[in-house]
C-alpha positions as CSV (number, residue, x, y, z in Angstrom):
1,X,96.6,94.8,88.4
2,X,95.5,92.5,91.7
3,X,98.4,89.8,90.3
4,X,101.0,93.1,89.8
5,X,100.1,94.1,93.6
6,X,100.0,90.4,94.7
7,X,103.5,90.2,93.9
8,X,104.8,93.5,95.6
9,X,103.4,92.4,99.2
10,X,104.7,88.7,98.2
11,X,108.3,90.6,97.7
12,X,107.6,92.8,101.5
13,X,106.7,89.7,103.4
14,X,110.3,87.7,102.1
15,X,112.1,91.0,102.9
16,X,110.7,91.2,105.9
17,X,111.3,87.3,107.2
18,X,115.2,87.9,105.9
19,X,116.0,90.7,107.7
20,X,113.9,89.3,110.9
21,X,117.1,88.4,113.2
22,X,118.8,91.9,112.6
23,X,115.4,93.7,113.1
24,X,115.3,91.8,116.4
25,X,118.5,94.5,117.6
26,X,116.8,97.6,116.2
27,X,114.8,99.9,118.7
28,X,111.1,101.4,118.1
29,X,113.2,104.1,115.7
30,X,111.5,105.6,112.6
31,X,112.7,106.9,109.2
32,X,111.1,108.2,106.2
33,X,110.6,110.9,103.5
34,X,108.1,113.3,102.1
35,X,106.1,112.4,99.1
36,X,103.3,110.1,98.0
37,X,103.1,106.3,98.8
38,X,100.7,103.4,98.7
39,X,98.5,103.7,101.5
40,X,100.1,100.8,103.8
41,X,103.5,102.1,103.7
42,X,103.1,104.9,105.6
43,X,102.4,104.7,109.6
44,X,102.8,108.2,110.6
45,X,100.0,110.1,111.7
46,X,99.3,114.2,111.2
47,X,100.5,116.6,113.8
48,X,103.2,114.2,114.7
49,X,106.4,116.1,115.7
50,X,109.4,114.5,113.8
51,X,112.7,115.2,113.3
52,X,113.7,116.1,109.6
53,X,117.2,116.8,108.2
54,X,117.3,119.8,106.4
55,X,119.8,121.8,104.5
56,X,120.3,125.3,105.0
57,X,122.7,128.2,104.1
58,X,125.3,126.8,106.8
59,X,125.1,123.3,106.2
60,X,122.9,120.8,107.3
61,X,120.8,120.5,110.4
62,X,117.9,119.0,112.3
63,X,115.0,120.6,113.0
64,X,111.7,119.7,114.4
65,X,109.0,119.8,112.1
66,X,104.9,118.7,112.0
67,X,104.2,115.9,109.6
68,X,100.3,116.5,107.4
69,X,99.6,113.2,106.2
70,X,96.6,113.6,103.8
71,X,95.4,111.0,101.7
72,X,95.9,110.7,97.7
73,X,95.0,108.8,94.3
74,X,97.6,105.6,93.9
75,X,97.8,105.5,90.2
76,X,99.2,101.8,90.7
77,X,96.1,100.3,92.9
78,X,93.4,103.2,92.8
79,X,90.1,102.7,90.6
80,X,88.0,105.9,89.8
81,X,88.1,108.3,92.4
82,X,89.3,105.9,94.8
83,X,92.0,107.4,97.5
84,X,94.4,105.1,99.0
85,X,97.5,106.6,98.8
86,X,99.4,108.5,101.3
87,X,100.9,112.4,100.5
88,X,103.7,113.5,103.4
89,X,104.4,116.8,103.6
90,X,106.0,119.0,106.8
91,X,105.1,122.4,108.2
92,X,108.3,123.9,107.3
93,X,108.7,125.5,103.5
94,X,112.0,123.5,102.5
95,X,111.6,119.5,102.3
96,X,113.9,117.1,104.6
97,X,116.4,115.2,102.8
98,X,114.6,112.4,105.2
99,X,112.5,112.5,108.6
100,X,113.6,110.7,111.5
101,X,111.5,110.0,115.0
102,X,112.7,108.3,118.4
103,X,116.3,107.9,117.6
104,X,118.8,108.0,120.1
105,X,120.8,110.9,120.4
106,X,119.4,113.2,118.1
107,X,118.8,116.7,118.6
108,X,117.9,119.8,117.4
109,X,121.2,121.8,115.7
110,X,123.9,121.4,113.1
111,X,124.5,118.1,111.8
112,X,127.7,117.3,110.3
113,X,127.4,115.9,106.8
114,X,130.0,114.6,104.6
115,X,127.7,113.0,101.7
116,X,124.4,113.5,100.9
117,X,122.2,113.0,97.8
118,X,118.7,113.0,97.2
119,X,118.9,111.6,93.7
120,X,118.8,107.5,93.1
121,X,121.6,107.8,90.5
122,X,124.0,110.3,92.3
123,X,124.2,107.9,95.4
124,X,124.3,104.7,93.6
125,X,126.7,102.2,94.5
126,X,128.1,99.6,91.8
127,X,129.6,96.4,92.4
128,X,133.5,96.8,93.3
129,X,132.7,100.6,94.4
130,X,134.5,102.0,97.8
131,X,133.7,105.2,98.9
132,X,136.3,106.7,101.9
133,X,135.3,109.2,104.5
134,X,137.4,110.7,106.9
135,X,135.7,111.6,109.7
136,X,136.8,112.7,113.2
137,X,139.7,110.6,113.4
138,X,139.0,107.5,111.7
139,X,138.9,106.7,107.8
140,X,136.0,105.4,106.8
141,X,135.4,102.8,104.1
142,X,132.2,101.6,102.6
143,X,132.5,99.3,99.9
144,X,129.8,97.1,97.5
145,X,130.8,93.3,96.5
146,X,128.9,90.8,95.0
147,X,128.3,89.1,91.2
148,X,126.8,90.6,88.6
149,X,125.4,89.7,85.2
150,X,127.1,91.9,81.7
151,X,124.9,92.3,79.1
152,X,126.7,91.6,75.9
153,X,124.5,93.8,74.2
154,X,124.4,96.9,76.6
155,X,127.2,96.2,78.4
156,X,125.3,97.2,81.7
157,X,125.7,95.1,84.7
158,X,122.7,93.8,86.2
159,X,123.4,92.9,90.0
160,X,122.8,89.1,91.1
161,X,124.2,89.5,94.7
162,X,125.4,91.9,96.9
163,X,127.0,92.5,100.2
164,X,127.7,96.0,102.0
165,X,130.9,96.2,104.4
166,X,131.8,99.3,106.7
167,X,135.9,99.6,107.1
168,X,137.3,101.5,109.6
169,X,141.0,100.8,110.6
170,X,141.0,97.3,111.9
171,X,137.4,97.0,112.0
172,X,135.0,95.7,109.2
173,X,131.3,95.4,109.7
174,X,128.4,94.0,106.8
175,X,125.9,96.2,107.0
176,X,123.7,94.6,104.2
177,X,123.9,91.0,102.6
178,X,121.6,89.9,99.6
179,X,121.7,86.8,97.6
180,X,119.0,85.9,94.4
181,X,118.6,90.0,93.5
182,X,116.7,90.9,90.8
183,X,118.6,94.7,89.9
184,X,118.7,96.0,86.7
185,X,120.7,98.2,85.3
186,X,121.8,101.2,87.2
187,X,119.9,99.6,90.2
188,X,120.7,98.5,93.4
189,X,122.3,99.7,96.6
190,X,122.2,103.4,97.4
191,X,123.6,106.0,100.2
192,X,121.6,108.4,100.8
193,X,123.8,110.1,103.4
194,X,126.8,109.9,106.2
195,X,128.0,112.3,108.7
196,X,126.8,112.5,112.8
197,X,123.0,112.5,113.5
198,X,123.6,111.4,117.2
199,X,126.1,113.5,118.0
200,X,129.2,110.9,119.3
201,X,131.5,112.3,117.2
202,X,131.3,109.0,114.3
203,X,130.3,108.1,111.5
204,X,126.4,107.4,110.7
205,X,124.6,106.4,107.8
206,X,121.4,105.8,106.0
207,X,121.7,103.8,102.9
208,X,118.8,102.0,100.4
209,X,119.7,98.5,100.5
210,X,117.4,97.0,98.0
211,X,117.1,93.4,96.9
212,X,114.8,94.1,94.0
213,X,114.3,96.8,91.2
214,X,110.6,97.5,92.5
215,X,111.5,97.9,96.1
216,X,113.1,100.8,98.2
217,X,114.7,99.7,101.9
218,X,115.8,102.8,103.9
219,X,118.0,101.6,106.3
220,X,119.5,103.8,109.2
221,X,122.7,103.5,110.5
222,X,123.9,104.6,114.2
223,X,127.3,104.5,115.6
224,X,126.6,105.1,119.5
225,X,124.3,102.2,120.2
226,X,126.9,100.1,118.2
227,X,128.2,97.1,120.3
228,X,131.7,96.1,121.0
229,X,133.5,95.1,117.8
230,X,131.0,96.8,115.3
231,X,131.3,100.3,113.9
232,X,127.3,100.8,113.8
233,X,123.5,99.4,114.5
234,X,120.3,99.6,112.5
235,X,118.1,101.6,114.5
236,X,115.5,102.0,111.8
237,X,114.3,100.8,108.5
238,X,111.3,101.4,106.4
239,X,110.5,99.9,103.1
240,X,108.5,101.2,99.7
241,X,107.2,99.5,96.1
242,X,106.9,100.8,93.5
243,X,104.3,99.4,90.5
């Protein structure tokens, strides 16, 4: 079990090192989701006011809600009775398709959505996959390269490397690059949803862009802090293991 969690916080800290130079341009920005998680993963406190994306009758919207962080058994580390594990929950009755807190532009009200999925297979993205959104006046393409390993037997890709470009008329952007993955089957990038959380009018986006099967790295996208010559900016990220 200690070797099994050794490696998890082995595969955090390498993340983390990788992804140091972009993190350097993100601001103090938050993301995450309701449910359980190991204990260190979660730095949100109770009675915190977040935002959280919720779908309603109309569409979606943002709302501000109250986060209860209480603690909970991790069947992965825990011994005994032992609680280490962290439950999120909010004080309204429907669950957030995510949370967000301290991101630029956002505000309470309607929040125009053209994807959304709260289900790792329906938003999974497969090598040589482009997805097109039109939105406001621009076409949008996001698209998956990379190499990828068939399994003769199977005949299920497993993904070796990966790199993540947003398209949008003369403009191309990477948004995620990995070399060395280690995705199985039906693993591997995901987008969780696009549409306008900041209200400018273009497209945003929040997308899992995992290097390993274990791991899940939310990553959100923003267009109105972008810079000249780039479509969006990362503005927060927040990263979970699994076993």
């Amino acid at each position: 079990m200690n070797g099994r969690r050794a490696t998890i916080v082995a595969l955090v800290a390498l993340l983390s090192f990788a992804s140091a130079a972009q993190s350097a341009q993100q601001t103090e920005g938050s993301v995450l989701q309701v449910g359980s998680w190991h204990g260190d993963e979660v730095r949100a406190e109770t009675g915190q006011l977040w935002y959280g994306l919720f779908r309603g009758k109309n569409g979606y919207e943002l709302k501000r809600t109250r986060l209860e962080i209480t603690l909970a058994h991790d069947p992965i580390v825990d011994e005994g009775g032992r609680q280490t594990g962290k439950k999120v929950t909010v004080s309204d009755r429907l669950e957030p398709l995510f949370l967000v807190r301290n991101i630029p532009g956002c505000k309470p009200g309607p929040v125009p959505t053209v994807f959304s999925s709260s289900q790792r297979t329906a938003g999974a993205m497969r090598l040589n996959e482009r997805r097109r959104f039109n939105f406001g006046s621009k076409e949008y393409v996001l698209s998956v390269a990379g190499q990828g390993e068939l399994m003769a037997k199977s005949g299920d890709t497993y993904i070796n490397s990966y790199q993540i470009t947003l398209t949008a008329g003369t403009t191309s952007q990477v948004l995620a690059s990995h070399n060395d993955c280690n995705l199985g089957s039906g693993e591997g990038p995901r987008l969780l949803w696009a549409g306008d959380l900041d209200g400018d009018k273009k497209l945003d986006l929040l997308l899992d862009v995992t290097p390993h099967y274990n791991m899940m790295v939310l990553k959100l996208f923003i267009s109105s802090r972008a810079s000249k010559g780039a479509l969006v900016v990362p503005v927060a990220e927040w990263t979970t293991t699994g076993c």
